[in-house]
Structures are given as structure tokens and as C-alpha cells.
C-alpha positions in Angstrom: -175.3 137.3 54.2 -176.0 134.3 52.1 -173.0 131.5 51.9 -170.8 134.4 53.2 -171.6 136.9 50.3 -173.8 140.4 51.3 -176.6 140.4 49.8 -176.9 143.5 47.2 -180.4 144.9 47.9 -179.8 148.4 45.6 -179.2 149.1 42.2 -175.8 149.7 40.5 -176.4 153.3 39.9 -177.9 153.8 43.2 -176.5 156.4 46.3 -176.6 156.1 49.8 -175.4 158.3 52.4 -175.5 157.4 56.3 -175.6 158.7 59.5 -173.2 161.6 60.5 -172.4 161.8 56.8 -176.3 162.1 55.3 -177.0 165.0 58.3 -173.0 166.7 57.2 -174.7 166.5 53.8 -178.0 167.7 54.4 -177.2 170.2 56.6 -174.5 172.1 54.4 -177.1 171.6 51.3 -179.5 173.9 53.4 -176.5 176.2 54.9 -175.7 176.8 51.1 -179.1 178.1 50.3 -179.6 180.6 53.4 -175.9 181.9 53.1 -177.0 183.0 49.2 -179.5 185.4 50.1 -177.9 186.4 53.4 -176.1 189.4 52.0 -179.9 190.5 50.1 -180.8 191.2 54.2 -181.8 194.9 55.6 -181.6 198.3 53.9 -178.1 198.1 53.0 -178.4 194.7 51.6 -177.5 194.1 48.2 -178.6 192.7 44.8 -178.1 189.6 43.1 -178.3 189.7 39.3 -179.9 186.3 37.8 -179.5 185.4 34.5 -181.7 182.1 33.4 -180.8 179.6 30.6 -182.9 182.1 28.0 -180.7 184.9 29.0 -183.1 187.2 30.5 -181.7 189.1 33.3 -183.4 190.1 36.7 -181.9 192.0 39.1 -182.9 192.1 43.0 -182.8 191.3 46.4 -186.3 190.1 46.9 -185.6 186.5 48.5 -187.9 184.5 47.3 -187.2 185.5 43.9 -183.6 184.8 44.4 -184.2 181.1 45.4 -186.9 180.5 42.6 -184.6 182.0 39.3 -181.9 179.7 40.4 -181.1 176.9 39.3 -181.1 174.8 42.4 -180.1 170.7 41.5 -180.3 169.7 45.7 -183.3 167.6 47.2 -182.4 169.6 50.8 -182.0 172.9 49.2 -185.1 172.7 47.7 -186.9 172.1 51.1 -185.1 175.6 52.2 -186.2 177.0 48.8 -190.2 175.7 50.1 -189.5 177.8 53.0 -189.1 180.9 51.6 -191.8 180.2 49.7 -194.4 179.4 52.3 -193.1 182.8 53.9 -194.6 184.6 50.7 -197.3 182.9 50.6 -198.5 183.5 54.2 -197.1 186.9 55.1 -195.7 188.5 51.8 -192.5 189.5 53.3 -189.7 187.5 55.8 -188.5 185.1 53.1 -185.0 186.4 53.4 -185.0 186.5 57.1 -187.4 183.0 57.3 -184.4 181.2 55.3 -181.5 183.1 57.3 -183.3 181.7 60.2 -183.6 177.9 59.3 -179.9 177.8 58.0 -178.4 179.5 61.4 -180.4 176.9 63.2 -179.4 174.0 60.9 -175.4 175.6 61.7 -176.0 175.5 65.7 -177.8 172.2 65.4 -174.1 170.8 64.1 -172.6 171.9 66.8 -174.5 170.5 69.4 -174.6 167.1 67.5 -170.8 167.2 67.8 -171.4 166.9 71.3 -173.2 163.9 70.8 -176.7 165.4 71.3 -178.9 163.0 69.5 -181.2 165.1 67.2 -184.2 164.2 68.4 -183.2 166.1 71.8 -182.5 169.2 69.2 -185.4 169.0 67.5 -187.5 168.5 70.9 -186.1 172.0 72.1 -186.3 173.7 68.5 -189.8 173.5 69.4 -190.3 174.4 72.6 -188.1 177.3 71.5 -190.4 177.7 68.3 -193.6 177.6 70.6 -192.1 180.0 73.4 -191.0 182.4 71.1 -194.2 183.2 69.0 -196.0 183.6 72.2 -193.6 186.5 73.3 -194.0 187.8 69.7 -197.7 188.4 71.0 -197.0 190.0 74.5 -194.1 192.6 72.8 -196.6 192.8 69.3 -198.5 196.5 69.6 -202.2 197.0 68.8 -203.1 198.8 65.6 -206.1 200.1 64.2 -207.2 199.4 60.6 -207.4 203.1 59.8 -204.7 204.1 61.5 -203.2 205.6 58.4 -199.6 206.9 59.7 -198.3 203.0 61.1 -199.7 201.7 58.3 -197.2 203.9 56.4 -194.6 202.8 58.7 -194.5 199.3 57.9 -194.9 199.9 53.9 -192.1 202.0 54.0 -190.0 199.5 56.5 -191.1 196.5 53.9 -189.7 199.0 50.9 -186.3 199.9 52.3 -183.8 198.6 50.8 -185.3 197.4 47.3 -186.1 199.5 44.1 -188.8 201.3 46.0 -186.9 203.0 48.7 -186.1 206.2 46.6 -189.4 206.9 46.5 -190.8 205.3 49.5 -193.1 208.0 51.1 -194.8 208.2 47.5 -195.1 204.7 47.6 -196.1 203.7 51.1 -199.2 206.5 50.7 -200.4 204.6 47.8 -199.9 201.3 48.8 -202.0 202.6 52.3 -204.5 204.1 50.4 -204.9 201.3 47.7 -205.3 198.6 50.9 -207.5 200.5 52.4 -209.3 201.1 49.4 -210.1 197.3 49.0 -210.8 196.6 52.7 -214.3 195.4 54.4 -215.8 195.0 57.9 -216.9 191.4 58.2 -220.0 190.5 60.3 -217.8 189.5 63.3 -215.7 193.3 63.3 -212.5 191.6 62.1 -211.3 193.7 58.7 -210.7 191.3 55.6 -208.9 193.0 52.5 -209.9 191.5 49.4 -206.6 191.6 47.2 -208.2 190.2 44.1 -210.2 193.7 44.1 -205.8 195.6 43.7 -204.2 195.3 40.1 -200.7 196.5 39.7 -200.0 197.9 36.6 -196.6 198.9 35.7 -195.3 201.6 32.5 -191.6 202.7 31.9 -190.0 206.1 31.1 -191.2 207.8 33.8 -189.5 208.4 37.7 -191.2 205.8 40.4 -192.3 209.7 42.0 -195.1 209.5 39.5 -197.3 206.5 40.0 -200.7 207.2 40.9 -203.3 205.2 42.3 -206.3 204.9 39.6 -209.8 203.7 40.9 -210.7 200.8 38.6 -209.1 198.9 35.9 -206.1 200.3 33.8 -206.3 198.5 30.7 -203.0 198.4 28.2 -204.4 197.9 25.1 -205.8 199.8 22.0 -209.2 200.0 19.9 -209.0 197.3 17.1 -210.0 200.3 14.7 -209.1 203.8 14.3 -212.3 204.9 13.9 -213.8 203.8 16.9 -215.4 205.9 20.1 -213.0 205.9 22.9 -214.4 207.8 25.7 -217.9 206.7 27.0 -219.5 208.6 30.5 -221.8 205.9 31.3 -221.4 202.7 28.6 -222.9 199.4 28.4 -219.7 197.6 28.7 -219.6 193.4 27.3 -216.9 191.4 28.8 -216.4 188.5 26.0 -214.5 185.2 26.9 -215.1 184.3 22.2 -213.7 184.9 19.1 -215.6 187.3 16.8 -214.2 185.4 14.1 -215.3 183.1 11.7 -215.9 179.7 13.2 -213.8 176.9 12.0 -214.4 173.2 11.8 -213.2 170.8 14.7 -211.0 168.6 12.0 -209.0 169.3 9.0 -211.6 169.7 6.0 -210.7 170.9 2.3 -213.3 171.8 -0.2 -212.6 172.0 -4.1 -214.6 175.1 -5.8 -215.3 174.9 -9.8 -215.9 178.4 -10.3 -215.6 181.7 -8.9 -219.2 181.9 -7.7 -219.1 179.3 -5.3 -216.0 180.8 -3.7 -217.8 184.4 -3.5 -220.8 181.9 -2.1 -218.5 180.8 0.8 -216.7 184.6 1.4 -220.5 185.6 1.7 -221.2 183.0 4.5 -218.2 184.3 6.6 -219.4 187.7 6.2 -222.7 186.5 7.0 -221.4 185.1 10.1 -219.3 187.8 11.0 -222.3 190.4 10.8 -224.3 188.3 12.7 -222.3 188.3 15.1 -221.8 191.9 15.1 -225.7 192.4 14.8 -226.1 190.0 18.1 -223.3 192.7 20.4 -224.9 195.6 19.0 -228.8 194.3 19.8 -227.7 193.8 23.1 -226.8 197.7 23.6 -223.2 197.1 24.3 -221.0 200.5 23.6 -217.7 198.6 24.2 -216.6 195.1 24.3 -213.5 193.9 26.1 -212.7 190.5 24.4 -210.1 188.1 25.6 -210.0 186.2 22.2 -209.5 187.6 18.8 -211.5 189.9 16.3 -211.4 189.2 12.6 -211.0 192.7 10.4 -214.2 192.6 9.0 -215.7 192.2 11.9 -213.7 195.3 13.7 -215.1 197.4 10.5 -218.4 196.5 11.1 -218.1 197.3 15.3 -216.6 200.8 14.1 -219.7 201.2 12.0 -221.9 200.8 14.7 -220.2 203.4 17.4 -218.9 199.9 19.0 -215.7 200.5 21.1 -213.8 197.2 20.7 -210.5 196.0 22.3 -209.3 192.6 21.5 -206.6 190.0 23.0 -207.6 191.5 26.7 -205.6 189.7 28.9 -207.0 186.6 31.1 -206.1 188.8 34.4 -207.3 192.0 33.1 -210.8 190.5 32.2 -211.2 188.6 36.1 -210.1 191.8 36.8 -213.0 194.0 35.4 -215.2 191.7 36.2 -214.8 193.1 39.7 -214.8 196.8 38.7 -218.1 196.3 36.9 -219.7 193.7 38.9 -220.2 192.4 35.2 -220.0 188.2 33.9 -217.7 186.9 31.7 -219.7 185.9 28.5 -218.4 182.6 26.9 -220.5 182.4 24.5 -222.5 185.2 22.1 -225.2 182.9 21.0 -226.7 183.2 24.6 -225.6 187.2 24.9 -228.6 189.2 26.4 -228.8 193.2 27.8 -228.5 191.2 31.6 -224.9 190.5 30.5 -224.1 193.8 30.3 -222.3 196.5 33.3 -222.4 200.0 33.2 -219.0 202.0 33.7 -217.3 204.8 32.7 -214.6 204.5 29.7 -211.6 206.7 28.9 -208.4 206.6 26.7 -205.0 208.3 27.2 -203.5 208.6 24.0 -200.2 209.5 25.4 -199.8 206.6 27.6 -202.3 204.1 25.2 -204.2 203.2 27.9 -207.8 203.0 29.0 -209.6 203.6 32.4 -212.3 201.9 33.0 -214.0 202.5 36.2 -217.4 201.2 37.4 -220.8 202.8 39.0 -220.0 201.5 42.3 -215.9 200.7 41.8 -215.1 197.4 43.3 -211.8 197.7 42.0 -208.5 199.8 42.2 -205.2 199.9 40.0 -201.7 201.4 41.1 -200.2 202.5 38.1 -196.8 202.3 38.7 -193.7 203.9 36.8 -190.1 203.2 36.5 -186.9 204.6 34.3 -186.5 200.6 32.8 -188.0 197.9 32.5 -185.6 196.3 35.3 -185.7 198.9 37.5 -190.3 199.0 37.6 -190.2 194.9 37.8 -187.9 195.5 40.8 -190.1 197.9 42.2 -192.8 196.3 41.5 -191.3 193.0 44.0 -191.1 195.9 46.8 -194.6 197.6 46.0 -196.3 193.4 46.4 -194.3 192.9 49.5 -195.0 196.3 51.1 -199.1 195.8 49.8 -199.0 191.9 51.3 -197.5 193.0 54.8 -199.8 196.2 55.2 -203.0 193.5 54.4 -201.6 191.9 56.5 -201.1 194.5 59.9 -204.6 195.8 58.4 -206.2 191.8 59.4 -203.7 190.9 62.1 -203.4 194.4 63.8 -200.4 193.6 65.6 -196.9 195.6 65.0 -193.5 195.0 66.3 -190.2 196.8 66.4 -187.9 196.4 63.5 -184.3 196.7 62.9 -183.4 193.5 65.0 -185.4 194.6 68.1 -187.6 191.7 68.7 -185.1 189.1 67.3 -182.6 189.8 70.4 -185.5 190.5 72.7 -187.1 187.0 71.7 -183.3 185.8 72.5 -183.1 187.6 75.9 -186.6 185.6 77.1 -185.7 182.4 75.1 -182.3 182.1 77.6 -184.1 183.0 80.6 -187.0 180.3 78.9 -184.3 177.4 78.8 -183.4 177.7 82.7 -186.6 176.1 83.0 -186.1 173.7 80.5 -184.8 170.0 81.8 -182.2 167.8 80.1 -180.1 168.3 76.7 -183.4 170.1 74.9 -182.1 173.1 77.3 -179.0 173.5 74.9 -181.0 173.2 71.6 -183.3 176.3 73.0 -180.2 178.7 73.9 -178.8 177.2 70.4 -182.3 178.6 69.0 -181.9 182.2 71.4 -178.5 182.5 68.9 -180.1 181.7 65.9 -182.4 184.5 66.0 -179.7 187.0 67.0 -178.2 186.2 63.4 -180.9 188.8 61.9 -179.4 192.2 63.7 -175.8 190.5 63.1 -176.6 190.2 59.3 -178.0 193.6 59.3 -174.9 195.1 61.1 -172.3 193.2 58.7 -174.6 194.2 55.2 -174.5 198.2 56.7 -170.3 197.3 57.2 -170.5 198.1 61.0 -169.2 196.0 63.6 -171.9 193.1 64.4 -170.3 192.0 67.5 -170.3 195.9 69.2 -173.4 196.6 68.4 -175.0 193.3 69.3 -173.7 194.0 72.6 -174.8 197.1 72.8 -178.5 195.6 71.7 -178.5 193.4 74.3 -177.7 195.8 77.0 -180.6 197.7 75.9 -182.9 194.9 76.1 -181.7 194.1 79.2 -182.2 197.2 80.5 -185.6 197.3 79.6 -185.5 198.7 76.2 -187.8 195.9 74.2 -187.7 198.7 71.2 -183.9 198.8 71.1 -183.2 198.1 67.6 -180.4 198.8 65.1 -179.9 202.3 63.0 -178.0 200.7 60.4 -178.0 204.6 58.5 -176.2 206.0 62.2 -175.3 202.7 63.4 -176.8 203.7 66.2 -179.3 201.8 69.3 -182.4 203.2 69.2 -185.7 202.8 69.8 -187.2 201.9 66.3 -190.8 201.5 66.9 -190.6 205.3 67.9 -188.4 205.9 64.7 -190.9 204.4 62.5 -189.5 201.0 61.6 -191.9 198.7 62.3 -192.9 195.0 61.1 -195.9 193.1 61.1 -196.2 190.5 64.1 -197.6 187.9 61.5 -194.8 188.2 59.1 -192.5 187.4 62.3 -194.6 184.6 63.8 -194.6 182.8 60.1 -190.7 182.9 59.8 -190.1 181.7 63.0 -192.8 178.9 62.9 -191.4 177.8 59.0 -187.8 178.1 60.1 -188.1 175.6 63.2 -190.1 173.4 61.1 -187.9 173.8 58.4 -184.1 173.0 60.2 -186.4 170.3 62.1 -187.3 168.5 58.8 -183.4 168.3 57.8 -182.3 167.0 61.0 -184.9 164.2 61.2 -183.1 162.5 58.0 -180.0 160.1 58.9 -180.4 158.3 55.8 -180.6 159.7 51.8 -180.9 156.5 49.4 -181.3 158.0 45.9 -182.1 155.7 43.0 -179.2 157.4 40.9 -177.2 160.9 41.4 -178.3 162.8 44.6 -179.4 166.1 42.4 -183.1 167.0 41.2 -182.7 166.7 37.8 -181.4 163.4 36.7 -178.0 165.1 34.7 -175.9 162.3 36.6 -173.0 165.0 36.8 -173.9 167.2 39.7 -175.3 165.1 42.3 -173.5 164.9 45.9 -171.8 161.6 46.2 -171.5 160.2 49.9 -168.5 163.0 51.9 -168.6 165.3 48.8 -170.7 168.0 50.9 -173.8 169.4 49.3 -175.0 168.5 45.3 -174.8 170.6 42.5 -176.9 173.9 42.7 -177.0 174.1 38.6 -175.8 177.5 37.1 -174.9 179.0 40.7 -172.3 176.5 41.3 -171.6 174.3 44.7 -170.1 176.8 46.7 -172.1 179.7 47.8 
């Protein structure tokens, strides 16, 4: 106060919300985000169809696709948004269940600060809870070995079910085993590492997912430069070529005036000159085919045709990194300093009818799955489900722990989380039951998206477990308890661990705020017309709207 005025310390434009009202604010912000991609959850979930501000349209149920095509204008939904994220990035699969988690928790965590719980007590037990439960996840996880083909199978199909895969699944899940263990090494120590950079996807329309195959080394979607070239080589000298065959150009803008026509046939010379040099240099070297990520002028292409040189042009950046582990070959950069050491030896061969080439090397370091779909929506969507289902098979390939699916360990984790908080003293005792009944929103979500009855059947779960059943999970195609280890739906214990570990940390991070102060409008990108104004619930969420 100064002469019995307030002092104003903020801006005229500037937000500030408090308190009860900042967490109220927060907390529905991140409840919004989790409640999007609820209904995406389980085999029965459904799809979402995204349309950004281009128009392109993607349709799927993959969650952290969801959260990153939409258009999310909330500072606190964009932490949930990270969550998801960190769940692909770790485990390649969970994000939907990783964010259903953290906004269940966020939703409990109200309640108990209605009964004037201060959050520090919640976010204390959120972690012993956290802690607790990824140790159990290790006593129920199973032991599985690296080749043992059949689980592996198991979890690829449980990570496809549900998404554009599942029609084909059993296809799918062999290839997706067979191209993980294709790229997969014993390290010194006996642990198994699978080197993903060594797996390309590749992906063609017009033909049924049924057909995909899985392809050892590159699959390369291009076509020769010239008609007359070679396309099929046994054993070729093959250049990978990061330069333009093309006529070099000065660094600045330059103009020169000709007199006659001589001196412009005196500079068209020159460039040919060039351009057959540079020819001259590939084929001294011994290279039979050239895989260049720049361009190829058309002289230049006539004058690899006339010398039996296979050349393909514009290769993309991936495609090249990606041959370069196929062939165990370097990148050259530049073709003054091109020598026969540059060079890898692979086999080369086109398919005319799908205009594609294989290239495969002596000792393939490399495999591609070549997938297929009707449209192009329908093979990016099964592409989504064919990335998650390769992530969480690395995955159980380097962890070697599986767990039961279809809600199984979530209401097991619950059972020994409520028996875990007797021992727990004071108010954190509440946030850890609060925590057990967080995690029993995964079989209630699958229940609802199957259209059973959630509450029977979570009853019925929990009599199993009880009873000793830790396998007791949901049917949701009988709607039905059963044990679905034995059934074949399994997880990876990783995947699980991750979720629960980002969720907890994630529901923590929101509680911890009692304060927003926001220079201007409390959205993300500055519009001034969407942000949350103190009692007016969550921000804007751009082109999905407010309410979710």
C-alpha cells in the first residue's frame, strides 16, 4: 500500500489466477485432454477423425497422434499432451492409457482437496503409490525369452487390436516378430539390444494389409533417371552420393553478356565438360549404380546410361541413412574426393509393377516391412499400429518381462495398493487408495468402450483377484473374466511401469501450481480470444473447442 493506494505490480493485460481457482483451472485443463482420447481405449475403442488448418484428414485412435494433430491452445493441457508423448518415446505404446491415468488421478486429487487435504499430502502419497506400484509390476511381470517367438506374437497382436491392423493381425504380428528379431544382437554382457535404425517401414496402397511381406534390405521407391539404364545387378558396386551431378553454380548472382554465338557454344561446352567429368570420375571408380540424394542434370543421366550406370536421383535423406546400413557403405559428399573404397557391394533389383527397387547387401544389416493397404488412410493407420506393435515387442525382446492384459494388472496393482495404504500413516493414506482407483479406470474404460456394464464386471475383476486370480482380466469380445495371459493378451511390463511413473509425475506437476500469472491471455498462442480468464474453467483448445 502506498498513501492508502495498492500498489499495481502487473501489467494491464496481465492474468492471474489463485489458489482453489488456479488448481479448479488446471486441473479441468488436464481432465479435458485425458477425457478426449478416453473413448480411443481397448479393442473396441473408437476413432477420432482430425482435420488440420490445411485440410488434410487423419483418421485414428493412436493417442499420441490424437493429442499432437490437435490444436491444443492450454499451458496445462500441453503438459498432459508431454505425457503422452514421453510414453512413445520410452515404450511405443500406453499413451492412451499413460494420459487416462494422469487425468483420473488429477479427478481424485479434487476430491480429496475438497476435504481440505493440502496437496502436498496428495502428491506425497501419489508417490509412494507411484513407487509401490511399479515394484509389484515386477513381482506379477513374467520372464520371457528373446526367441521365444509365440509371446512375442502375443504382445504384437495385443498392441494391434483395436487399430487398422487388427484385421490382419496374425499376418502382422509374424512380421513384425520376425522383422525385430531380424535386427536384434547379443551384447557382451548377454542382455539383447535391437537396433531399430537397422527396420524401415515402407508402405504402398491398392493392395489388402494380408499382403505385406517382410523384405531383407532396403525397399527403395524410386525410378532410374533414364529408360535405358540396367536395372537388375547380382553383385554391383553401389555409390551412395550426398551431390548434385549438375552443373555447379556460382555462390552470388552473376550475369555475363555474349557477343556472338561462339562464346555461348564456348560456355554450353564447359557445362558439358563438367558434366562428363563428373560422369567420367563415377564411372572410374567402378560404380554400377548410384543412389543420389540430390539432383541429376539430363545430360548427365544420358551419359550414366551410356556407360551401363544404373542411376536413381532425389533418394530420400532416410532412404540413403538407411542403405548405408544395408551396405555397410559411406555417404559421399563430395565426388571430387570419390575413390573404389567408397564403394559397397549389394545385390540390385527392380519391380516394374510395383516401381520399386531392392537393394540388399552381402552381409544385410538391414530389413524393410513392405506394407500394404486399400487407401492411403487406411496404410498410414496401419502403419501407427505396425510402429507401436514393433516398439513394444523391442521392447519385451530388451526388458523380457510380460504382464497380463485386458485390465488384469491395473485392478491387481489396486488390490495391493489398498492393502499398501493400511501401512501408510496420516492423510498421504487417502491419496494412495485415491491412486488404487485411478488405476481401476483402465478395465472401467475398457468395459464402457465394449458397451458392457463397467461396474459388474469390475466387481467381478476384483473377486477374481482376490481370490487369487492375478491373470483375471477382461474379455471385452465375451465380456467375460478370464485369465488373459493364458488367452494370449499380454503387455509389456515396461510399457506399464512408464505410464504409471509419467502419470504420477504428471498429475503431481499440475497439483504443485496454486498460482498461474500470465503476461496476457492464459492460451499458448497469443490469439487474445481463447485464453481461460480466472473461474472460466480450462482455455481454449483451438479447433477442438473448450468442452471435450
Amino acid at each position: 500500500m502506498q498513501q492508502g493506494q495498492p500498489m499495481i505490480i502487473m501489467g494491464e493485460d496481465a492474468q492471474r489466477v489463485k489458489d482453489r481457482d488456479a488448481q479448479e483451472y488446471n486441473i479441468s485443463a488436464a481432465r479435458g485432454v485425458a477425457e478426449a482420447v478416453r473413448s480411443t481405449l481397448g479393442p473396441k475403442g473408437m476413432d477420432k477423425m482430425l482435420v488440420d488448418s490445411m485440410g488434410d484428414v487423419t483418421i485414428t485412435n493412436d493417442g499420441v497422434t490424437i493429442l499432437q494433430t490437435m490444436d491444443i491452445d492450454n499451458p496445462t493441457a500441453e503438459m498432459i499432451v508431454e505425457v503422452a508423448e514421453t510414453q512413445e518415446d520410452e515404450a511405443g505404446d500406453g499413451t492412451t492409457s499413460a494420459v487416462a491415468i494422469a487425468g483420473e488421478l488429477l479427478k481424485n486429487a479434487e476430491d480429496l482437496l475438497e476435504q481440505d487435504i493440502h496437496p502436498t499430502a496428495v502428491i506425497k502419497g501419489f508417490n509412494l503409490a507411484s513407487e509401490y506400484a511399479r515394484e509389484q509390476v515386477d513381482e506379477v511381470a513374467t520372464e520371457v525369452d528373446p526367441d521365444d517367438t509365440e509371446t512375442l506374437k502375443n504382445v504384437a497382436e495385443t498392441s494391434m487390436t483395436g487399430k487398422g491392423a487388427e484385421l490382419d493381425k496374425e499376418t502382422l504380428a509374424d512380421l513384425v516378430v520376425r522383422a525385430v528379431q531380424g535386427v536384434t544382437v547379443e551384447a557382451d554382457d548377454g542382455s539383447h539390444v535391437v537396433d531399430l535404425a537397422n527396420l524401415n517401414i515402407e508402405t504402398r496402397t491398392g493392395r489388402a494389409a494380408g499382403e505385406s511381406e517382410l523384405l531383407s534390405g532396403a525397399v527403395i521407391d524410386k525410378d532410374p533417371v533414364h529408360d535405358d539404364m540396367p536395372t537388375d545387378f547380382e553383385s554391383a558396386n553401389v555409390l551412395l552420393l550426398n551431390d548434385p551431378i549438375e552443373v555447379e553454380e556460382a555462390d552470388v548472382d552473376t550475369s555475363v553478356n555474349v557477343d556472338s554465338p561462339d562464346q555461348l557454344q564456348k560456355f554450353l561446352d564447359q557445362e558439358e565438360k563438367q558434366l562428363r567429368e563428373k560422369v567420367d570420375r563415377i564411372a572410374d571408380s567402378g560404380a554400377d549404380v548410384v543412389f543420389c540424394q540430390k539432383g541429376i542434370d539430363d545430360l548427365a543421366q544420358h551419359y550414366l546410361a551410356k556407360e551401363g550406370i544404373l542411376a536413381v536421383r532425389r533418394t530420400k535423406k532416410s532412404d540413403l541413412s538407411f542403405l548405408k546400413n544395408v551396405l555397410d557403405a559411406p555417404i559421399v559428399t563430395d565426388l571430387d574426393s570419390l575413390s573404389a573404397d567408397d564403394l559397397a557391394v549389394g545385390s540390385v533389383e527392380r519391380d516394374k509393377e510395383e516401381g520399386l527397387f531392392y537393394v540388399e547387401g552381402e552381409d544385410a544389416h538391414g530389413v524393410t516391412l513392405l506394407l500394404y493397404g486399400t487407401t492411403e488412410h487406411v496404410v498410414d493407420e496401419i502403419e501407427r499400429g505396425i510402429e507401436d506393435a514393433i516398439d513394444v515387442v523391442a521392447t519385451t525382446v530388451s526388458d523380457g518381462r510380460t504382464l497380463p492384459g485386458g485390465g488384469a494388472i491395473e485392478v491387481e496393482l489396486a488390490g495391493r495398493l489398498r492393502d499398501y495404504a493400511d501401512s501408510v500413516s496420516g492423510r498421504e493414506q487417502l491419496a494412495v487408495e485415491a491412486f488404487a482407483d485411478s488405476l481401476e479406470l483402465i478395465p472401467r474404460v475398457l468395459a464402457e468402450n465394449a458397451g458392457l456394464d463397467a461396474i459388474d464386471l469390475l466387481v467381478d475383476l476384483r473377486a477374481a483377484h482376490e481370490g487369487g486370480d492375478a491373470h483375471a482380466g477382461l474379455n471385452v469380445f465375451s465380456g467375460e473374466v478370464e485369465d488373459t495371459a493364458a488367452a494370449g493378451v499380454v503387455e509389456t511390463a515396461h510399457a506399464k511401469e512408464q505410464a504409471i511413473a509419467s502419470a504420477a509425475e504428471a498429475a503431481n506437476l499440475v497439483l504443485k501450481i496454486d498460482d498461474i500469472i500470465a503476461a496476457g491471455d492464459l492460451s499458448t498462442s497469443g490469439d487474445g480470444d481463447e485464453g481461460g480468464a480466472p473461474g472460466g474453467g480450462m482455455g481454449g483448445m483451438g479447433g477442438m473447442g473448450g468442452a471435450m
